[in-house]
SESELUM-606622 format. One record per residue (C-alpha): x negated, y, z negated; residue in three letters. Coordinates in steps of 0.2 Angstrom, whole numbers, padded with zeros to 4 digits, always signed. Example, Ala and Ser with C-alpha at 12.3 -4.5 7.8 and 13.67 -1.06 7.14 Angstrom:
// residues 2
-0062-0022-0039ALA
-0068-0005-0036SER
END
This chain:
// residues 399
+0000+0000+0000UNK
-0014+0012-0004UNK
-0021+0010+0013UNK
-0002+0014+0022UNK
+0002+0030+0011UNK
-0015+0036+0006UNK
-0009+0039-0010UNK
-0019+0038-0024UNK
-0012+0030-0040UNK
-0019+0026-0057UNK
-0010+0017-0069UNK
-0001+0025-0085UNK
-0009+0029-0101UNK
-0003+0030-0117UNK
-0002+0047-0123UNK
+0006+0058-0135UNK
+0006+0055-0154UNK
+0005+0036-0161UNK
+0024+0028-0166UNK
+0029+0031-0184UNK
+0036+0016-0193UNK
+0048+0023-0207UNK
+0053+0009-0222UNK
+0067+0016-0234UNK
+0069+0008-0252UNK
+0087+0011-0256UNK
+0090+0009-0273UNK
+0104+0000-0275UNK
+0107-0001-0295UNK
+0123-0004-0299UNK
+0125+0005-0315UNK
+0115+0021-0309UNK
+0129+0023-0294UNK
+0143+0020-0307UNK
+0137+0035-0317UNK
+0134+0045-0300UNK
+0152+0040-0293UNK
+0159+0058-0296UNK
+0146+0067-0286UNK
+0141+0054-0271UNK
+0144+0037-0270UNK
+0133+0023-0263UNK
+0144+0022-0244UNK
+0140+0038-0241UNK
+0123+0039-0246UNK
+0121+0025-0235UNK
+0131+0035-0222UNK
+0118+0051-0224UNK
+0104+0036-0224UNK
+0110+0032-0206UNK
+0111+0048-0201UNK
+0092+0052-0207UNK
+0088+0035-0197UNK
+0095+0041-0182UNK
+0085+0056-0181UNK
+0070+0048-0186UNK
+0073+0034-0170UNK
+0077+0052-0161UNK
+0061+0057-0160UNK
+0051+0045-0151UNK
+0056+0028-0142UNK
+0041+0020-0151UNK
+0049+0024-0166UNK
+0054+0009-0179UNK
+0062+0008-0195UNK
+0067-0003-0210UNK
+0078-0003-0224UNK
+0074-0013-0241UNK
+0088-0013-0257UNK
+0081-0013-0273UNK
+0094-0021-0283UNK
+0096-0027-0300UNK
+0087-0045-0300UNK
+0078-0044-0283UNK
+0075-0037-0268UNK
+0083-0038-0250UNK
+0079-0033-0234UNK
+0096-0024-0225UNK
+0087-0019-0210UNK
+0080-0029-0201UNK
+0091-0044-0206UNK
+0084-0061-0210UNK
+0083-0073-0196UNK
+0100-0081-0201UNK
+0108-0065-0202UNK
+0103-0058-0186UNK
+0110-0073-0177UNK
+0128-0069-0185UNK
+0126-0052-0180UNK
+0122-0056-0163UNK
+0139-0066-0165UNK
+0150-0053-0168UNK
+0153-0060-0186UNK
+0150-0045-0197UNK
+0166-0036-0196UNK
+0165-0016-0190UNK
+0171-0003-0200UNK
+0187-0005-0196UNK
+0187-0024-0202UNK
+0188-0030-0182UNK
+0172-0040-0176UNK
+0167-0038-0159UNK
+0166-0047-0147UNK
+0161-0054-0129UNK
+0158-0072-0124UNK
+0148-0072-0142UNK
+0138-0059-0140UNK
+0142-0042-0148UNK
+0150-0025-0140UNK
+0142-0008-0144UNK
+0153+0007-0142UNK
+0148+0014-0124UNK
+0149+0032-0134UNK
+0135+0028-0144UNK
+0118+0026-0139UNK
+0113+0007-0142UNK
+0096+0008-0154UNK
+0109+0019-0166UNK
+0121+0004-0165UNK
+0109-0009-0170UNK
+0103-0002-0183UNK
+0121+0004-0189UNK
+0127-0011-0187UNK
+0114-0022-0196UNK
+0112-0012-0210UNK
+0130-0009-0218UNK
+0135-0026-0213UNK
+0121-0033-0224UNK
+0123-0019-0238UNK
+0142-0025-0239UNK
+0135-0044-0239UNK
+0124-0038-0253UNK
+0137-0029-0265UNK
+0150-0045-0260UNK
+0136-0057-0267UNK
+0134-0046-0282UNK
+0145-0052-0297UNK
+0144-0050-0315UNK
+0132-0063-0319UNK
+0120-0056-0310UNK
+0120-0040-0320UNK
+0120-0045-0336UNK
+0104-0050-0332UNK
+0095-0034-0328UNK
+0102-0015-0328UNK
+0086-0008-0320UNK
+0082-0012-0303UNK
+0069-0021-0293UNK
+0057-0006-0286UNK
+0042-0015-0287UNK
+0046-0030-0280UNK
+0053-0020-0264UNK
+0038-0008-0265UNK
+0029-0021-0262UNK
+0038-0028-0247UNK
+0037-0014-0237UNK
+0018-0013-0241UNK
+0018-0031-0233UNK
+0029-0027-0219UNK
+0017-0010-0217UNK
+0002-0020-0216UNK
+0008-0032-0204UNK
+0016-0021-0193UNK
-0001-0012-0190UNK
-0007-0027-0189UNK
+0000-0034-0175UNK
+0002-0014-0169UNK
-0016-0017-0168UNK
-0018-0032-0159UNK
-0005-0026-0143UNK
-0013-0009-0140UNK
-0032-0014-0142UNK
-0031-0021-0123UNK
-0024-0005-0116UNK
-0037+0001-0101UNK
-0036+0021-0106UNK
-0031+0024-0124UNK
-0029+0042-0127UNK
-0032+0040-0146UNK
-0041+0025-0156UNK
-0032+0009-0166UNK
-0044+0004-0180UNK
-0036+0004-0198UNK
-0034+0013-0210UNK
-0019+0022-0201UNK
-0028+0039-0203UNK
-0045+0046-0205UNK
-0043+0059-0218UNK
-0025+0065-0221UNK
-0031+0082-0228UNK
-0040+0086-0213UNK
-0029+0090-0199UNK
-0044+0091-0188UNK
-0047+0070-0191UNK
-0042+0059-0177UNK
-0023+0050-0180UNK
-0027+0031-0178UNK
-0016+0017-0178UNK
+0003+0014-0182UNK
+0008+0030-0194UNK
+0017+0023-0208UNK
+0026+0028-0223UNK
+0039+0024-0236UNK
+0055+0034-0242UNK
+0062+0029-0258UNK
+0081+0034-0262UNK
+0080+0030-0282UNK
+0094+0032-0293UNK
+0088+0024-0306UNK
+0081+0031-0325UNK
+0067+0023-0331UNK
+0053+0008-0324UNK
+0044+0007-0338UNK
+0043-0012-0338UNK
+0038-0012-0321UNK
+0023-0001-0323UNK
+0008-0014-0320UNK
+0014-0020-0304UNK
+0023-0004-0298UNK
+0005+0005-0300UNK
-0004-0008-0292UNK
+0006-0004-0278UNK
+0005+0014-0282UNK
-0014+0011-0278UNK
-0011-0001-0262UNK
-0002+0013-0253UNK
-0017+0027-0258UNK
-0029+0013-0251UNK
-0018+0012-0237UNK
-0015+0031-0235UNK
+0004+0026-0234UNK
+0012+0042-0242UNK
+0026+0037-0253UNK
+0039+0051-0253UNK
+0053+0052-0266UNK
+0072+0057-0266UNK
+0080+0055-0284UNK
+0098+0055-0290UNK
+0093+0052-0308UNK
+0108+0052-0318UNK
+0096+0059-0334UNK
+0089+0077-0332UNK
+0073+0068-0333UNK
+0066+0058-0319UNK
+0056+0045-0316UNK
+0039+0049-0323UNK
+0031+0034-0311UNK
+0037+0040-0297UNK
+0032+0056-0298UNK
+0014+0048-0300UNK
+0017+0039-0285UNK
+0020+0053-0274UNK
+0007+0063-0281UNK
-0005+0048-0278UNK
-0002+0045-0259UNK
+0001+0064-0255UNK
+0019+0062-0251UNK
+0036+0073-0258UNK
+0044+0070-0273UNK
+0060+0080-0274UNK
+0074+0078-0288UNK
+0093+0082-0283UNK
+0100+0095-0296UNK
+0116+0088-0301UNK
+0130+0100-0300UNK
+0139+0105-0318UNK
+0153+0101-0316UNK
+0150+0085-0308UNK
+0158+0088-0286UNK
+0153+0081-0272UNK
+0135+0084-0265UNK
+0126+0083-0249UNK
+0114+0076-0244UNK
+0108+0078-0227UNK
+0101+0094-0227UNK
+0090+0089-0240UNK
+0085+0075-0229UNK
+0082+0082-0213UNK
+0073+0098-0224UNK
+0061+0088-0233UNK
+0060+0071-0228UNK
+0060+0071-0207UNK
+0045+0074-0204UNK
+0030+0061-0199UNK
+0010+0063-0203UNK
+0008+0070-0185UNK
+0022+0082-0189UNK
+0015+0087-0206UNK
-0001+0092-0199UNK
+0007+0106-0194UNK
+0017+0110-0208UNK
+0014+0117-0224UNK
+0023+0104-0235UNK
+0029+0104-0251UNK
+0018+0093-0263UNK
+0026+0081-0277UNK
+0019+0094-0290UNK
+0027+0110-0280UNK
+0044+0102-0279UNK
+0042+0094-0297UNK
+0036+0111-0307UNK
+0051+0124-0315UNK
+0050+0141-0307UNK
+0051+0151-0324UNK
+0039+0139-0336UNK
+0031+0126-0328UNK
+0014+0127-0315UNK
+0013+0116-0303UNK
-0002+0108-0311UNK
+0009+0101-0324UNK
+0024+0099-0319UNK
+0021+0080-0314UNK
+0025+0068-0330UNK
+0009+0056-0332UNK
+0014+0049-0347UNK
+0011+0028-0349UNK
+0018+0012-0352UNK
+0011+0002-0366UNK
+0005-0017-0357UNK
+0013-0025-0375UNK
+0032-0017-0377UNK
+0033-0009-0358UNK
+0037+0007-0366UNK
+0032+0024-0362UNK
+0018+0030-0375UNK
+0009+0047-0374UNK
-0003+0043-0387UNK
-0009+0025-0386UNK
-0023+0014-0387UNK
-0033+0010-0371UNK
-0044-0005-0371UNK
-0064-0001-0364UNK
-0066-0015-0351UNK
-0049-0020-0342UNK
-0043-0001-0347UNK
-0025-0011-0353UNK
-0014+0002-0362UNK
-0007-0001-0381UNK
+0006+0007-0392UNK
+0004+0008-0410UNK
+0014-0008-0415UNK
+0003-0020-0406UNK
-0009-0032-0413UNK
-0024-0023-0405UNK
-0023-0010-0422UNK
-0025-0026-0433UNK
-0034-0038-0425UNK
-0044-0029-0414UNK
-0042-0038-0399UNK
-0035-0034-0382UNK
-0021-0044-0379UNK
-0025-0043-0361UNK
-0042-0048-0357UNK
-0046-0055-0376UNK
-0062-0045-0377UNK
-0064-0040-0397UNK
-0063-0021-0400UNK
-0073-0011-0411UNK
-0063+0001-0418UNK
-0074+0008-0432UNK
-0067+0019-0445UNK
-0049+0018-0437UNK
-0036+0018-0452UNK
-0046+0023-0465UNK
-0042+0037-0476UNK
-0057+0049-0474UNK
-0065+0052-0491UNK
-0060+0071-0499UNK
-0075+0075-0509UNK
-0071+0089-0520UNK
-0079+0109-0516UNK
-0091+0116-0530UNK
-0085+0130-0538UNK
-0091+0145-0537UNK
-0101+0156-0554UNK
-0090+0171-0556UNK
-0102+0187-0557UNK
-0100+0198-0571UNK
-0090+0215-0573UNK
-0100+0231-0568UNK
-0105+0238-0584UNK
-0106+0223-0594UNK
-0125+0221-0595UNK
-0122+0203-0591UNK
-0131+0191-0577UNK
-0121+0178-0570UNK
-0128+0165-0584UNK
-0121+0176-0597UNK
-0136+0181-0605UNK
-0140+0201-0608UNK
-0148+0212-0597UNK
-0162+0221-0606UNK
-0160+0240-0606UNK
-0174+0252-0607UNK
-0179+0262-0616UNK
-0173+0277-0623UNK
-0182+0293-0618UNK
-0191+0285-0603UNK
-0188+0286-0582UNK
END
């Protein structure tokens, strides 16, 4: 052909920005949305949540997404659906909202309006989070009223890595990459002058939930997975408290993402949600770059008292009682965390790496040892020294 038309042709190279890969934790607790149920319940939060998807496919064609629920005993992925539940879906099993499933010779029909990526995705995701809230009876929350966030933050850290991974694999034989492949996803993200590499990935967490103490250990571990993969792990909380979660906050400030706490309106009506979503969360690592971004500590800190310095709550959790200490005990070679009441104090042994603690003088009442008094002087005038013998005076007539 090149010798008929004389055209000269070269094949197409990627170019523009790398995909962004979006993982939402929805937090899924069943109590926390019981408490909320006067000011936004959990089908339109998962409504606004499709809507945030949407735009976030919007932007690129590359783009993907997944959705994992942090529930009360474990956590389950709602989009993409297991294996076994994507073949119903393909079905036409799952009913639509309007409770009608449908259908054509098996396969299922999308509304002709609604462009087909968006309908997928709708689709699979509130046909599994109805499967999930059917399956969910009493027993299971009797069990547990927190929710699963580490377990889930950990999933979509696995699904993150392998992703890439395979991201990785696919475009390291294209013949004229405009940009470079090689993990971790980005070179620096402070420097906006440092090449963007591989797939850019980050999680969002809708939490609703109060406190995770008891989760600390493995919810910082993955705090400290993300930093190491520079996955920033951004933050929306609906706590039902005035006080949010202090680990979060932690974990936003670690990975350099947003952390931003919905004010709750007094009286309790109806709030929403989007703009905050499209405001704060939208935007992706290449986006960000160009933006000037709020930081966990900016959105966390009180415009009359607090700086944005200390705004962030990094307060503990005691390894022994899973209990939020602020003055505690911290063991020298595994760096475990203890409260007061824990054996550590008597026995002087870490209960998590068995190594014997010195801890000195710790407990002892410190010796008061009584001040010497002081000799009072004697009057002017008296013709006394301080020992109270009699100053000689001189003699009559002379000086």
């Amino acid at each position: 052909m090149n010798a008929i038309d004389g055209t000269e042709r070269q094949e197409a190279s990627s170019e523009g920005p790398p995909p962004a890969l979006l993982v939402i934790i929805l937090d899924t607790n069943s109590y926390a949305w019981t408490v909320l149920r006067e000011t936004i319940t959990l089908l339109d939060a998962a409504a606004n949540l499709q809507i945030f998807i949407n735009g976030h496919l919007a932007f690129s064609h590359a783009n993907e997404v997944a959705v994992i629920a942090s529930h009360n005993d474990r956590a389950v992925w709602l989009y993409p659906a297991p294996a076994g539940t994507q073949k119903n879906i393909s079905n036409g099993a799952f009913p639509k909202h309007d409770g009608d499933a449908s259908m054509s010779n098996g396969n299922a029909v999308y509304d002709s309006n609604k462009y087909k990526p968006f309908a997928q995705v709708e689709e699979e995701f509130m046909a599994s989070l109805r499967s999930l809230m059917a399956m969910t009876d009493a027993s299971s929350l009797e069990s547990r009223t927190s929710t699963m966030m580490a377990g889930a933050l950990s999933t979509a850290l696995c699904y993150i890595s392998k992703k890439s991974e395979a991201y990785n694999a696919t475009r390291s034989t294209d013949p004229n990459p405009s940009y470079t492949y090689d993990a971790p996803p980005t070179a620096d993200p402070n420097d906006p002058n440092s090449p963007l590499t591989g797939l850019q990935s980050r999680i969002f967490i809708f939490s609703v939930s109060t406190s995770l103490a008891e989760q600390y250990i493995p919810l910082m571990n993955g705090i400290f997975a993300a930093q190491r993969l520079r996955v920033p792990i951004d933050v929306l909380s609906l706590n039902p408290s005035d006080s949010p979660s202090a680990f979060l906050q932690q974990a936003a400030d670690a990975t350099n993402g947003i952390f931003y706490a919905q004010p709750r309106p007094k009286p309790p009506t109806p709030i929403a949600l989007l703009p905050t979503l499209f405001t704060l969360f939208i935007h992706d690592q290449t986006a960000r770059r160009a933006l000037y971004m709020p930081t966990a500590a900016a959105t966390s800190a009180s415009s009359s008292s607090s700086t944005a310095s200390t705004a962030i709550n990094f307060q503990a959790a005691c390894f022994c009682h899973r209990r939020t200490v602020t003055i505690g005990y911290v063991c020298s070679i595994c760096l475990s965390i203890f409260c007061e009441e824990c054996g550590v104090v008597r026995d002087g042994v870490c209960l998590t790496c068995g190594t014997r603690l010195r801890l000195g003088r710790y407990g002892r009442e410190p010796k008061v040892v009584a001040g010497r008094k002081k000799k009072r002087r004697g009057g002017e005038g008296d013709g006394t020294t301080a020992s109270g013998s009699r100053t000689p005076l001189g003699t009559p007539g002379l000086g």
